[in-house]
PyMOL Python script that loads the backbone (N, CA, C, O; Angstrom):
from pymol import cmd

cmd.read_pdbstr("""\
ATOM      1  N   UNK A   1     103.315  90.998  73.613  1.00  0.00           N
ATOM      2  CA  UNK A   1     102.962  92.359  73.307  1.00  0.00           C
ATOM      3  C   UNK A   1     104.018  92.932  72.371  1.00  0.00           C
ATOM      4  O   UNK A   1     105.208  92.769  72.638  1.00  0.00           O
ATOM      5  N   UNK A   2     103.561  93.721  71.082  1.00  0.00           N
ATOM      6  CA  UNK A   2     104.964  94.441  70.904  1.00  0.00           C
ATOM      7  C   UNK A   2     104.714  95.609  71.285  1.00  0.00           C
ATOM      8  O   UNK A   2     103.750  96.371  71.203  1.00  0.00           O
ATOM      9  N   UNK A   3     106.145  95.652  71.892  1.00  0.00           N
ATOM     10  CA  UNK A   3     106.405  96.892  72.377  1.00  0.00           C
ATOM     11  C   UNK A   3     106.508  98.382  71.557  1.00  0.00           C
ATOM     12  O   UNK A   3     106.358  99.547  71.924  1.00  0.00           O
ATOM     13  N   UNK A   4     106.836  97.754  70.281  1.00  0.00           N
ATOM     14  CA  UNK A   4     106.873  99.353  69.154  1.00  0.00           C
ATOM     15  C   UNK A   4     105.804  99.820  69.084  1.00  0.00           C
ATOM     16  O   UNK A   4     105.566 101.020  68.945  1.00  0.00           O
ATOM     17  N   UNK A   5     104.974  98.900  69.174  1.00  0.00           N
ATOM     18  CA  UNK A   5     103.291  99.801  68.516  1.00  0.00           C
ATOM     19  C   UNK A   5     102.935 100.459  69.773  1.00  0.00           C
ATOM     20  O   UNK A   5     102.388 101.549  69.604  1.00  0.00           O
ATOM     21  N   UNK A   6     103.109 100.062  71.090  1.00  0.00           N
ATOM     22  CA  UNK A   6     102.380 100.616  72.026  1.00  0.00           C
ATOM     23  C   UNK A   6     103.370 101.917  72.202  1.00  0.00           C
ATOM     24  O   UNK A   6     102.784 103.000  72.216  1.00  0.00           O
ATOM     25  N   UNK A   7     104.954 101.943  72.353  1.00  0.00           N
ATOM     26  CA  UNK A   7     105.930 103.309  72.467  1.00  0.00           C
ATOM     27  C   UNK A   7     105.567 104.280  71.155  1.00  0.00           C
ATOM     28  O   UNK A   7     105.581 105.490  71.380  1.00  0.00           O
ATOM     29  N   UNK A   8     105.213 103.794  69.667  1.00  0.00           N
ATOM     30  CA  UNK A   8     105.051 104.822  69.573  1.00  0.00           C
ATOM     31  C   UNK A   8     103.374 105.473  68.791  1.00  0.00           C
ATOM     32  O   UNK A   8     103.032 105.921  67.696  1.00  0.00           O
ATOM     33  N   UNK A   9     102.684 105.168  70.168  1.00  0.00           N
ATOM     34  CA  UNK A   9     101.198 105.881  70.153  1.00  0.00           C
ATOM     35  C   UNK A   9     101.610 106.835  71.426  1.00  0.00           C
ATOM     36  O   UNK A   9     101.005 107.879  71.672  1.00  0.00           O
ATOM     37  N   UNK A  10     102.664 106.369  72.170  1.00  0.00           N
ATOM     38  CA  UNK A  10     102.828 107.195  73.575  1.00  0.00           C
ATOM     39  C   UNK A  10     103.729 108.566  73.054  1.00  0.00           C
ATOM     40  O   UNK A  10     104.626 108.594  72.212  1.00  0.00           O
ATOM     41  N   UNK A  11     103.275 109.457  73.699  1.00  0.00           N
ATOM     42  CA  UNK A  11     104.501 110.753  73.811  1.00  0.00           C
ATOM     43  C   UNK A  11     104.805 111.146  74.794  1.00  0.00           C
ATOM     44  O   UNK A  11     104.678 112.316  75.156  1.00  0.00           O
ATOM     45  N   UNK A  12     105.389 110.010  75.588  1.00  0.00           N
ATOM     46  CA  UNK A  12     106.058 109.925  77.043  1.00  0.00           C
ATOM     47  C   UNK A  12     107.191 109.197  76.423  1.00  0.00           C
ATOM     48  O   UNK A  12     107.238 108.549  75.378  1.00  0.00           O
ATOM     49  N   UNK A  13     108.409 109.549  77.626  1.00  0.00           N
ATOM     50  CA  UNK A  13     109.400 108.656  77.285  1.00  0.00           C
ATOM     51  C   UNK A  13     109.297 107.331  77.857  1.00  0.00           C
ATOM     52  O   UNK A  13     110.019 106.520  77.276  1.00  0.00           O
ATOM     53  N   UNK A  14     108.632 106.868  78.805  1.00  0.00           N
ATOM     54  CA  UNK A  14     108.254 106.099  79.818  1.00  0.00           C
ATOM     55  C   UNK A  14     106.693 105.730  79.631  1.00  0.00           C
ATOM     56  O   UNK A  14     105.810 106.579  79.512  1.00  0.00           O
ATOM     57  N   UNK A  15     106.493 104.370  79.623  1.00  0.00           N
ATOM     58  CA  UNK A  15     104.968 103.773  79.847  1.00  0.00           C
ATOM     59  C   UNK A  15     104.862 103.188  81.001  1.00  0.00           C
ATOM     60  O   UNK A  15     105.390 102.081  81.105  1.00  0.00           O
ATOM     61  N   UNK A  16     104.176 103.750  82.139  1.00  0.00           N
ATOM     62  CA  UNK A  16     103.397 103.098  83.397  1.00  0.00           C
ATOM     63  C   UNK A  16     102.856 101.886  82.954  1.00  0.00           C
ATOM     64  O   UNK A  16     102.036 102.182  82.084  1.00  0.00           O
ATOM     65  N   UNK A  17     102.909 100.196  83.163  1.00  0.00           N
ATOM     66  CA  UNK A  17     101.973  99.421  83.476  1.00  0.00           C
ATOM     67  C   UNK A  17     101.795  98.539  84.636  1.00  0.00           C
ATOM     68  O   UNK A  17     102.780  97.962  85.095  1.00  0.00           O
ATOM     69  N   UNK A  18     100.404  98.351  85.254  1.00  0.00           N
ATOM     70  CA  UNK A  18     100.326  97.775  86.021  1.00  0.00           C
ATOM     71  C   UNK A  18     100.193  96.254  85.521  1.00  0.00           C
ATOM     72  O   UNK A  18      99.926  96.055  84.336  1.00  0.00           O
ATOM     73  N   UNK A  19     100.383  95.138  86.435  1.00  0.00           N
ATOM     74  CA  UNK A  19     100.506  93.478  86.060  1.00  0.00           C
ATOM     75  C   UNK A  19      99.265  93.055  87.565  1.00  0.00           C
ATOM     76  O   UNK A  19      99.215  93.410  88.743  1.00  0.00           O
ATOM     77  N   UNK A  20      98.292  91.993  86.544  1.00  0.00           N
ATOM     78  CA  UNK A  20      97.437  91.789  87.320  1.00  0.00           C
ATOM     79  C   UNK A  20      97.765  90.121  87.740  1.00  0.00           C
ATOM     80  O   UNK A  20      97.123  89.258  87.142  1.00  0.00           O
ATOM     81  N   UNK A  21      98.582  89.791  88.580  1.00  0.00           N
ATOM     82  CA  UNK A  21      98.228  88.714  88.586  1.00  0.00           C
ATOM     83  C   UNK A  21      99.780  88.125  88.332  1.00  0.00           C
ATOM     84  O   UNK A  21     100.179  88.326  87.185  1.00  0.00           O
ATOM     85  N   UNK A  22     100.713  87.431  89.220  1.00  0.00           N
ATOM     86  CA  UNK A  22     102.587  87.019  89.666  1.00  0.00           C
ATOM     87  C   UNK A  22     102.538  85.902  89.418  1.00  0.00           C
ATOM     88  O   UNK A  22     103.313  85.484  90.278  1.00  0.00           O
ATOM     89  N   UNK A  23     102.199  84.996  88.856  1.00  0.00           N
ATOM     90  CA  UNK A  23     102.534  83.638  88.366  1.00  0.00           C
ATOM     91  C   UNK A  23     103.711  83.621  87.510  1.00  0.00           C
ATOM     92  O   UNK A  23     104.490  84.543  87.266  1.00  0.00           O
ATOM     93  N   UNK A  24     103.711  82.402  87.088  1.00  0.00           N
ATOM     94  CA  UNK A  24     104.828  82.214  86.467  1.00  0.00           C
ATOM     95  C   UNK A  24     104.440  82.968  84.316  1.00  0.00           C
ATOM     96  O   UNK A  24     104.995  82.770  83.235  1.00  0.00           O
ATOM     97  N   UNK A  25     103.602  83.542  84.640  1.00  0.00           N
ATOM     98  CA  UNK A  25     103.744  84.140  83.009  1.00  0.00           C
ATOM     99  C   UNK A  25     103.819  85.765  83.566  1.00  0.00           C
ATOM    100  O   UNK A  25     104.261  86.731  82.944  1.00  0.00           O
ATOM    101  N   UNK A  26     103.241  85.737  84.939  1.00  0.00           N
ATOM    102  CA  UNK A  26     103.821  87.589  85.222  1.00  0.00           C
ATOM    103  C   UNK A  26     104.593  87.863  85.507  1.00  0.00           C
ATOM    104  O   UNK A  26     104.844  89.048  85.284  1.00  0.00           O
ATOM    105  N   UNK A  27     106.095  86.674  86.558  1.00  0.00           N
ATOM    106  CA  UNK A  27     107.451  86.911  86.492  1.00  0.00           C
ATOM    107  C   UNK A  27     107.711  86.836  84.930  1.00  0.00           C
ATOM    108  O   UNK A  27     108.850  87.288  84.808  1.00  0.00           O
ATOM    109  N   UNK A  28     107.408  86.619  84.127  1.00  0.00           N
ATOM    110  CA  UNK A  28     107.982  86.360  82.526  1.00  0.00           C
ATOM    111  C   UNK A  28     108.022  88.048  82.329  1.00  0.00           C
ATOM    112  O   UNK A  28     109.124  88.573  82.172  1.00  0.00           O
ATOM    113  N   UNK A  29     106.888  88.822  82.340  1.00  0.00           N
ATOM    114  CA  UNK A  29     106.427  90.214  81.849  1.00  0.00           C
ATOM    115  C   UNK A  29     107.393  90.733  83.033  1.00  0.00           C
ATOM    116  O   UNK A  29     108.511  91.040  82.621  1.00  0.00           O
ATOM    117  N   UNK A  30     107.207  90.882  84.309  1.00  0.00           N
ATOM    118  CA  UNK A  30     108.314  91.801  84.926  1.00  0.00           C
ATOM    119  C   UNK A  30     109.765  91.669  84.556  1.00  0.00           C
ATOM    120  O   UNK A  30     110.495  92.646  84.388  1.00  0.00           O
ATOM    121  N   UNK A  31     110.199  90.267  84.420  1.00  0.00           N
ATOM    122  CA  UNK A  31     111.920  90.398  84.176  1.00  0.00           C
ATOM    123  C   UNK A  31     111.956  91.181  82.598  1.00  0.00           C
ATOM    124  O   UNK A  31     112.953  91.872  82.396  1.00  0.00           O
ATOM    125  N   UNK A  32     110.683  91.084  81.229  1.00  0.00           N
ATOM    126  CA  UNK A  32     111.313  91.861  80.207  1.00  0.00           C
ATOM    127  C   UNK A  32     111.263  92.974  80.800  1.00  0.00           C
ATOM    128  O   UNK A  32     112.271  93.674  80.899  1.00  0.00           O
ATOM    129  N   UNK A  33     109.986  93.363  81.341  1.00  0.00           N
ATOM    130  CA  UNK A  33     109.849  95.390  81.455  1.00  0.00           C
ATOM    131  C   UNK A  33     111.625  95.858  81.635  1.00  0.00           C
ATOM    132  O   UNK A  33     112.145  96.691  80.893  1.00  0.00           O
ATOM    133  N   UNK A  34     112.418  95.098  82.822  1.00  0.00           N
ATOM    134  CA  UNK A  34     113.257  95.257  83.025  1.00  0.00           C
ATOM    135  C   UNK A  34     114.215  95.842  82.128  1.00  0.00           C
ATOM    136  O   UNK A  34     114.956  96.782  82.413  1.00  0.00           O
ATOM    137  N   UNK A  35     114.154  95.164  80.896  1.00  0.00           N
ATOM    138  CA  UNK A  35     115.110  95.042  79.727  1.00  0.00           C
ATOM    139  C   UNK A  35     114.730  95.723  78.979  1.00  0.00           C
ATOM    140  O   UNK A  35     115.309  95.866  77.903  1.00  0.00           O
ATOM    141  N   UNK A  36     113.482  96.457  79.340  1.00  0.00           N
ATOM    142  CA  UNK A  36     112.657  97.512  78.005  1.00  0.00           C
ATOM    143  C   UNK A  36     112.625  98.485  78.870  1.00  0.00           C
ATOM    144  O   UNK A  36     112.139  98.540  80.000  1.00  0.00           O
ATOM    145  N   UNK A  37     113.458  99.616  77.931  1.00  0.00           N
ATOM    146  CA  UNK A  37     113.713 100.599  78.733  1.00  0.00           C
ATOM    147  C   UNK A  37     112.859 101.598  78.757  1.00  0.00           C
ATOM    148  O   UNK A  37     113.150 102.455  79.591  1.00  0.00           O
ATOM    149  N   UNK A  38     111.552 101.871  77.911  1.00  0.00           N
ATOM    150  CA  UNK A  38     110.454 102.675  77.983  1.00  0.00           C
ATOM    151  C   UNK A  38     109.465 102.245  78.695  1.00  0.00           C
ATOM    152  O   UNK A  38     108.617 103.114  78.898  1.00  0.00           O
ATOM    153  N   UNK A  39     109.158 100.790  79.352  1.00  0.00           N
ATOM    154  CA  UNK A  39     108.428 100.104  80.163  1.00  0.00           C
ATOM    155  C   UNK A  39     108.929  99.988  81.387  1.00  0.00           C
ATOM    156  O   UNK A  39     109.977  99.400  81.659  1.00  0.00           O
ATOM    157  N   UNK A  40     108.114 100.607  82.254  1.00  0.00           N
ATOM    158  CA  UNK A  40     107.743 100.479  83.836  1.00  0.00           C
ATOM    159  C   UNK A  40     106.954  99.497  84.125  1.00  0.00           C
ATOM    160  O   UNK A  40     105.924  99.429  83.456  1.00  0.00           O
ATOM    161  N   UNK A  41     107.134  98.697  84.942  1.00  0.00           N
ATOM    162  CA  UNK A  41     106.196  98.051  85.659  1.00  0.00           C
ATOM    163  C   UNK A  41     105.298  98.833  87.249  1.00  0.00           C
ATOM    164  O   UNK A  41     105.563  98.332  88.342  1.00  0.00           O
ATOM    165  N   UNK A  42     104.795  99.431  87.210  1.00  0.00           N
ATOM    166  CA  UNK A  42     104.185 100.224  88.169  1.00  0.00           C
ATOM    167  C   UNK A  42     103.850 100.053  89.400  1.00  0.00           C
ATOM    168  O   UNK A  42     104.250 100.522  90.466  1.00  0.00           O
ATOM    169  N   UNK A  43     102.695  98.976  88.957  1.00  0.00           N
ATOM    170  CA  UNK A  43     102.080  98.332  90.466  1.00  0.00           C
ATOM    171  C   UNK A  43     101.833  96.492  89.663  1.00  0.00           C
ATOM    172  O   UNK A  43     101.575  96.104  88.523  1.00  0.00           O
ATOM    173  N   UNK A  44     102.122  95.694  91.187  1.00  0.00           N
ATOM    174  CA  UNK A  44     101.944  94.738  90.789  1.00  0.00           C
ATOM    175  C   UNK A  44     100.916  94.144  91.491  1.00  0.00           C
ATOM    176  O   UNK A  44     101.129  94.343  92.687  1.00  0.00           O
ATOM    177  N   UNK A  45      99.529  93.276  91.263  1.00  0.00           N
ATOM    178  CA  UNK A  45      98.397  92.897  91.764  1.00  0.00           C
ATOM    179  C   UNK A  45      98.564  91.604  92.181  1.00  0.00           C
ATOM    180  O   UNK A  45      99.315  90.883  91.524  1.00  0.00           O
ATOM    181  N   UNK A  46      98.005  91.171  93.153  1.00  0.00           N
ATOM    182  CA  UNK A  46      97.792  89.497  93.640  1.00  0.00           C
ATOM    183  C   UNK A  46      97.019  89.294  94.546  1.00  0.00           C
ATOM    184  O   UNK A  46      96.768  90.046  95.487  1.00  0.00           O
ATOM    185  N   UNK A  47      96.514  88.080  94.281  1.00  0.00           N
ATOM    186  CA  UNK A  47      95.851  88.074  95.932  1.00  0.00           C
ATOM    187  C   UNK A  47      96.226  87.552  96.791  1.00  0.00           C
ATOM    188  O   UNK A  47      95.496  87.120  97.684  1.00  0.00           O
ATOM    189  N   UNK A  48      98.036  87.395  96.751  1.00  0.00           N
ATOM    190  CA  UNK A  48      98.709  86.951  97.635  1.00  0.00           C
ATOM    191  C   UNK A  48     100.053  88.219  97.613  1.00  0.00           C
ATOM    192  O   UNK A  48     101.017  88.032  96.871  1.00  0.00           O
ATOM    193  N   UNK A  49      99.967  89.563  98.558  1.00  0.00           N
ATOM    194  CA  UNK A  49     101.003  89.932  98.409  1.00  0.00           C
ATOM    195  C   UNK A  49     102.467  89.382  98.206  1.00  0.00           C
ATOM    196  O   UNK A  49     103.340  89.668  97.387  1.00  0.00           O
ATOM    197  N   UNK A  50     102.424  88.656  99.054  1.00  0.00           N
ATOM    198  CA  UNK A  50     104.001  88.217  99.459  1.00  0.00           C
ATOM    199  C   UNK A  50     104.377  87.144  97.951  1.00  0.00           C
ATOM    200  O   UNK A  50     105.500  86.956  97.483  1.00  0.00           O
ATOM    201  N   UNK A  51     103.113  86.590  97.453  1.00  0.00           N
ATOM    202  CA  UNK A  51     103.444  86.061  96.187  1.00  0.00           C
ATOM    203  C   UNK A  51     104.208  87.159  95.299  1.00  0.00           C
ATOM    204  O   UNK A  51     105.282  86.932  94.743  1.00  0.00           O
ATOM    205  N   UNK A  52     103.505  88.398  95.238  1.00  0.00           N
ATOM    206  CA  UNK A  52     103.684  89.379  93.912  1.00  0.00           C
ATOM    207  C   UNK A  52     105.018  89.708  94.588  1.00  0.00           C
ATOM    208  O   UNK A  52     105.822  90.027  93.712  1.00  0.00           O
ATOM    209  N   UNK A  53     105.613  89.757  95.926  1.00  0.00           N
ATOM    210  CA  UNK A  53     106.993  90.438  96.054  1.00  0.00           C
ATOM    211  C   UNK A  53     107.530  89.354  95.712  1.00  0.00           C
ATOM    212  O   UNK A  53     108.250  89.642  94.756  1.00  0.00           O
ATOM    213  N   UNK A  54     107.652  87.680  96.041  1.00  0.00           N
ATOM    214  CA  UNK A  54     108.717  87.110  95.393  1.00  0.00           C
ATOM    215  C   UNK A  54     108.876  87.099  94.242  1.00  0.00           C
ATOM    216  O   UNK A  54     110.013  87.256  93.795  1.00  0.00           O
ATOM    217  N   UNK A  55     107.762  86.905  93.385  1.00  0.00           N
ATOM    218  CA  UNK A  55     107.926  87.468  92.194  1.00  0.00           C
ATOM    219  C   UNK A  55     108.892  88.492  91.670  1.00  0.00           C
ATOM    220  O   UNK A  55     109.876  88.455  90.932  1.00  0.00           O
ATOM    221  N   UNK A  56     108.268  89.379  92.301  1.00  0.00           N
ATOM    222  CA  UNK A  56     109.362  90.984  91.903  1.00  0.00           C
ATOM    223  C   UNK A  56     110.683  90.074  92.143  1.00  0.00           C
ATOM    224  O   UNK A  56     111.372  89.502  91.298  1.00  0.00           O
ATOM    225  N   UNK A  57     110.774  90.100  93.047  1.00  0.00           N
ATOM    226  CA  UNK A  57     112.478  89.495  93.405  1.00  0.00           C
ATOM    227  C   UNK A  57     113.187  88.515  92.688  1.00  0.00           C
ATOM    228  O   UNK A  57     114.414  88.489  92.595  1.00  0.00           O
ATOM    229  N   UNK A  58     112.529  87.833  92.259  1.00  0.00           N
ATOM    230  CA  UNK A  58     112.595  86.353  91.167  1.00  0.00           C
ATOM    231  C   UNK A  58     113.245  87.311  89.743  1.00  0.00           C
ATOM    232  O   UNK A  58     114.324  87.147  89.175  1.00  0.00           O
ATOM    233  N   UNK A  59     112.217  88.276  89.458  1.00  0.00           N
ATOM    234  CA  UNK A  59     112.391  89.102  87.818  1.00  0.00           C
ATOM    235  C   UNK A  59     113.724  89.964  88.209  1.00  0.00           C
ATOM    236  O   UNK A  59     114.236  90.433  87.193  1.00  0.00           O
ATOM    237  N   UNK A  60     114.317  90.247  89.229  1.00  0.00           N
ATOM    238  CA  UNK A  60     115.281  91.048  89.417  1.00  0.00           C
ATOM    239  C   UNK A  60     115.386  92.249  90.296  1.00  0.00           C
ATOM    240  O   UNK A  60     116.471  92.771  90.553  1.00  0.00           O
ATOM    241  N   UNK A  61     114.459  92.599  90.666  1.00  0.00           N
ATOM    242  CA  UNK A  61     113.621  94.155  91.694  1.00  0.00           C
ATOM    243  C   UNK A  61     114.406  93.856  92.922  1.00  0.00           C
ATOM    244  O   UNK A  61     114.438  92.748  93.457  1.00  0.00           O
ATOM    245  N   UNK A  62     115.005  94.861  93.311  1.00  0.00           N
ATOM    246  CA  UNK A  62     115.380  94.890  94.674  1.00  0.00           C
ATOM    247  C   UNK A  62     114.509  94.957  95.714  1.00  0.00           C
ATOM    248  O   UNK A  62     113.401  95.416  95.435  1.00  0.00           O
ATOM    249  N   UNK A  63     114.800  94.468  97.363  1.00  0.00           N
ATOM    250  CA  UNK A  63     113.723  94.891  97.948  1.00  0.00           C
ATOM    251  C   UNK A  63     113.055  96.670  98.151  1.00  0.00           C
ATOM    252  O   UNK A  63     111.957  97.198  98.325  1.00  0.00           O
ATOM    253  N   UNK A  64     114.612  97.137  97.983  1.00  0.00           N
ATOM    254  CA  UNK A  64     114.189  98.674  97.951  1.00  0.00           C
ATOM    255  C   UNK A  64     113.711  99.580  97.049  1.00  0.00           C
ATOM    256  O   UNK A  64     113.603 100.779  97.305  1.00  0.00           O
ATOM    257  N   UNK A  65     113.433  99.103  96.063  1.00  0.00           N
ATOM    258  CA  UNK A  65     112.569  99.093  94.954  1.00  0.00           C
ATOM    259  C   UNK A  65     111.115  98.733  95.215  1.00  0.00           C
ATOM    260  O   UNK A  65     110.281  99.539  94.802  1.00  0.00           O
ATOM    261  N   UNK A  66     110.822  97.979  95.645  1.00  0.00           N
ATOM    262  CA  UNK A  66     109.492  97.820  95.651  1.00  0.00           C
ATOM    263  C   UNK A  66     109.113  98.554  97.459  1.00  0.00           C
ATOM    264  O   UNK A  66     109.881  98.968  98.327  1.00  0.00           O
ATOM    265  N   UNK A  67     107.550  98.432  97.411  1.00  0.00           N
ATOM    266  CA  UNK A  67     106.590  98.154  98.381  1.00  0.00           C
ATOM    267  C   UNK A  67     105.557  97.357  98.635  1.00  0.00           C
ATOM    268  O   UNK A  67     104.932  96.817  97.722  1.00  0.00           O
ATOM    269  N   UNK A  68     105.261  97.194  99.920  1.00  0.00           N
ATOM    270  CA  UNK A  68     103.942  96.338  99.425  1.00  0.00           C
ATOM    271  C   UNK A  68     102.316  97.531 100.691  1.00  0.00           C
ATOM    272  O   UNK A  68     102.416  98.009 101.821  1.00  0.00           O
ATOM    273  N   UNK A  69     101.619  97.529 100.110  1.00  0.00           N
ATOM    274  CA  UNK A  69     100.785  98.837 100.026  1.00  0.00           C
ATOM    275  C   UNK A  69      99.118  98.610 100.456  1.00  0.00           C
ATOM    276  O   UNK A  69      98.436  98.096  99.570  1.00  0.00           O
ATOM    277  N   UNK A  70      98.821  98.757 101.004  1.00  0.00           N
ATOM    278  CA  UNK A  70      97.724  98.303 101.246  1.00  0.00           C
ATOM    279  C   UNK A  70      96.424  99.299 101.121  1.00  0.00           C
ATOM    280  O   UNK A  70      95.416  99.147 101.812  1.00  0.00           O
ATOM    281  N   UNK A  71      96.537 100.025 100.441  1.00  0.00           N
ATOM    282  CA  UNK A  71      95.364 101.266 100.071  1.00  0.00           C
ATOM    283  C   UNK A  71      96.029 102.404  98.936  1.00  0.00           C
ATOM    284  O   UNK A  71      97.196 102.508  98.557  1.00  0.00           O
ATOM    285  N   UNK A  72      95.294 102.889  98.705  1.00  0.00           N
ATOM    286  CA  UNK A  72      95.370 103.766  97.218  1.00  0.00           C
ATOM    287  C   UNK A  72      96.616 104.818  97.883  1.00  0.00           C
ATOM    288  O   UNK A  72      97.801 104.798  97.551  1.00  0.00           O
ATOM    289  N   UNK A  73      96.111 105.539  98.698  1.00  0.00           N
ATOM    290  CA  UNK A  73      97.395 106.504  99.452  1.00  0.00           C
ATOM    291  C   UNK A  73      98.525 105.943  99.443  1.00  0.00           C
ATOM    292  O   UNK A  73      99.476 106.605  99.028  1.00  0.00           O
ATOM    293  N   UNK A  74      98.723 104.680  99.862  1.00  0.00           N
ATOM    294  CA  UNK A  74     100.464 103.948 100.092  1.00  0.00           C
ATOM    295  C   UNK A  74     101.126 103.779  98.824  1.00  0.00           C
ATOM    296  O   UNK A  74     102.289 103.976  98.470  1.00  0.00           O
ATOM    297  N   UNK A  75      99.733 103.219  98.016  1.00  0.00           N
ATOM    298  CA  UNK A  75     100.471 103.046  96.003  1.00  0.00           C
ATOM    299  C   UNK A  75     100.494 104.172  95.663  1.00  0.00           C
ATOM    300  O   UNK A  75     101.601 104.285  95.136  1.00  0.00           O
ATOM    301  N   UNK A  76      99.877 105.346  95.596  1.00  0.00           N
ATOM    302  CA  UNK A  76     100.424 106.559  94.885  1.00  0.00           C
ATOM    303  C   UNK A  76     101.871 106.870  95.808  1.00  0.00           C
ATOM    304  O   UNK A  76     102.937 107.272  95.340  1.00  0.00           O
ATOM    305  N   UNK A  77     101.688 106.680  96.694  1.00  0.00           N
ATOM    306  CA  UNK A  77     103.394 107.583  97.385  1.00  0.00           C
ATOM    307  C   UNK A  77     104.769 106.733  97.530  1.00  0.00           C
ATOM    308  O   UNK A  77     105.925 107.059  97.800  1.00  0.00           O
ATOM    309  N   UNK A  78     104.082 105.398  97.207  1.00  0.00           N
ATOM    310  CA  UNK A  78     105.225 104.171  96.415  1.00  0.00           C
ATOM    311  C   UNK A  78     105.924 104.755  95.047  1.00  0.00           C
ATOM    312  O   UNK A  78     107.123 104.859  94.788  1.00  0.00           O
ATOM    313  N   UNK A  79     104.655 105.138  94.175  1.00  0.00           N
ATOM    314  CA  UNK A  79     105.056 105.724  92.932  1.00  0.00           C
ATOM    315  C   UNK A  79     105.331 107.177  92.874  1.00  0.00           C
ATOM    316  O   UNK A  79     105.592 107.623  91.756  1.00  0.00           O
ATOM    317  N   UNK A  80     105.320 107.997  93.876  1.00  0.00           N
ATOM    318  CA  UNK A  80     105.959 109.001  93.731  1.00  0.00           C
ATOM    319  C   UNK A  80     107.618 109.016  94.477  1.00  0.00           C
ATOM    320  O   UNK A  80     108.505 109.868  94.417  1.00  0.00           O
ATOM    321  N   UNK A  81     107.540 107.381  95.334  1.00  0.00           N
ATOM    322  CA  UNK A  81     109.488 107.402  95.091  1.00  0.00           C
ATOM    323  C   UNK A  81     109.862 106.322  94.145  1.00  0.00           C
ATOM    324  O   UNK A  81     110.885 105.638  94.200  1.00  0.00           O
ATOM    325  N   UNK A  82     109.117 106.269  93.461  1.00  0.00           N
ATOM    326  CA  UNK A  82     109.825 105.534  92.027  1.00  0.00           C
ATOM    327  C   UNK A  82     109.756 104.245  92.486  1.00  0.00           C
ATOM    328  O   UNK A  82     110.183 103.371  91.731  1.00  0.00           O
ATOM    329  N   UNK A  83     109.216 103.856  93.796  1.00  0.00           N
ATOM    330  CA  UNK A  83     108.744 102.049  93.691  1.00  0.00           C
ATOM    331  C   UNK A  83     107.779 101.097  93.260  1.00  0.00           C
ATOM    332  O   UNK A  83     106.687 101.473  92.834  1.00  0.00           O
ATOM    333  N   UNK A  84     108.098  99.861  93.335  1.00  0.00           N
ATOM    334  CA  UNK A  84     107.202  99.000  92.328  1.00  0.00           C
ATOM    335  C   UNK A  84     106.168  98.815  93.159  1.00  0.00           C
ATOM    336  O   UNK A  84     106.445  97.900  93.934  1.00  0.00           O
ATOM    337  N   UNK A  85     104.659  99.451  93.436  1.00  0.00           N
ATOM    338  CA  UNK A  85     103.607  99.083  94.216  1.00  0.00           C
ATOM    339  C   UNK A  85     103.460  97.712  94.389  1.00  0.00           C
ATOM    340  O   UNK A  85     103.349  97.053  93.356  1.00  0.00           O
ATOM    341  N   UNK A  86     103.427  97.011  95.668  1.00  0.00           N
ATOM    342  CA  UNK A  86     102.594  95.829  95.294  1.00  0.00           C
ATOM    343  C   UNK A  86     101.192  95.503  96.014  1.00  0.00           C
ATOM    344  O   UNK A  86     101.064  95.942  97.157  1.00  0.00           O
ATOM    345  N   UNK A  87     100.508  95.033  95.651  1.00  0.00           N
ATOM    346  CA  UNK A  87      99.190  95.183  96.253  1.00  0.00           C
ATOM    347  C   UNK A  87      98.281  94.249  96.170  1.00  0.00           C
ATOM    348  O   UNK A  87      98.423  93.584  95.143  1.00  0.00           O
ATOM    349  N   UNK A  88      97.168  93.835  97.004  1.00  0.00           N
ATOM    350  CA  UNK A  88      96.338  92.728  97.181  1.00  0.00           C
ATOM    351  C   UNK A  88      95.442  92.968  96.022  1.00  0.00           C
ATOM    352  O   UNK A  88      95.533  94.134  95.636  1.00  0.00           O
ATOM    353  N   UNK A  89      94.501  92.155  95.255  1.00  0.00           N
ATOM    354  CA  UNK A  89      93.591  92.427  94.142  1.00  0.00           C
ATOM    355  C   UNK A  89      92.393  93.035  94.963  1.00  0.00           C
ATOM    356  O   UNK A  89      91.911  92.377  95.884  1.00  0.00           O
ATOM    357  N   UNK A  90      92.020  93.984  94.719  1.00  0.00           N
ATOM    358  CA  UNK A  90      90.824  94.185  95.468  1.00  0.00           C
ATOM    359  C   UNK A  90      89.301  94.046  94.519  1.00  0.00           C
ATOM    360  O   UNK A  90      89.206  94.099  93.293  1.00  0.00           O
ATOM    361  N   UNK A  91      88.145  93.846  95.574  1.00  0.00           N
ATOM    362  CA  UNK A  91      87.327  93.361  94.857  1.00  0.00           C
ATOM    363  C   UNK A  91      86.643  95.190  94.103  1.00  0.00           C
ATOM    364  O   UNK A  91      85.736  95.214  93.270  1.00  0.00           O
TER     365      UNK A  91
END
""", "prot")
cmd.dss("prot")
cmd.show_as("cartoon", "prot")
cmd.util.cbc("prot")
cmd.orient("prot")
C-alpha cells in the first residue's frame, strides 16, 4: 500500500484500519502500522481469535493494548480505550 496517497486524501491526523485475516502477510501489515505513525491498526479479524492475538504480539502490541471482543459493544469500547480489537470473522 502506499501510505502517501491514502494520508493525504485523509484530513485526520490518524487513519483507523481494520486487518482481515493474522497470517503471516497480516503480522507483516501490523508490525509496519507500528512504524507508520498516521496508521492505526484498529480491529484485527480471524477466525481464530487467539491466532489474531499472537499475531498482535509477534508485530509488537502489548497484551494491554489489545482485547479480544466478542460483539460490536466490546469492539467499540476496546476502541474507545485506545485498544487493538480483536475479533472472530463473523459471518
Amino acid at each position: 500500500m502506499i501510505y502517501g496517497n491514502l494520508f493525504a486524501k485523509a484530513n485526520k491526523p490518524k487513519i483507523r484500519a481494520g486487518l482481515i485475516g493474522s497470517g503471516t502477510y497480516g503480522i507483516s501489515l501490523l508490525a509496519q502500522a507500528l512504524f507508520t505513525p498516521r496508521l492505526d491498526i484498529s480491529v484485527v479479524c480471524d477466525q481464530d481469535p487467539e491466532t489474531a492475538r499472537q499475531a498482535c504480539l509477534r508485530a509488537g502490541l502489548s497484551h494491554a493494548n489489545m482485547a479480544i471482543c466478542s460483539n460490536t459493544e466490546e469492539i467499540l469500547l476496546a476502541l474507545e480505550k485506545g485498544q487493538c480489537a480483536i475479533a472472530k470473522n463473523h459471518e
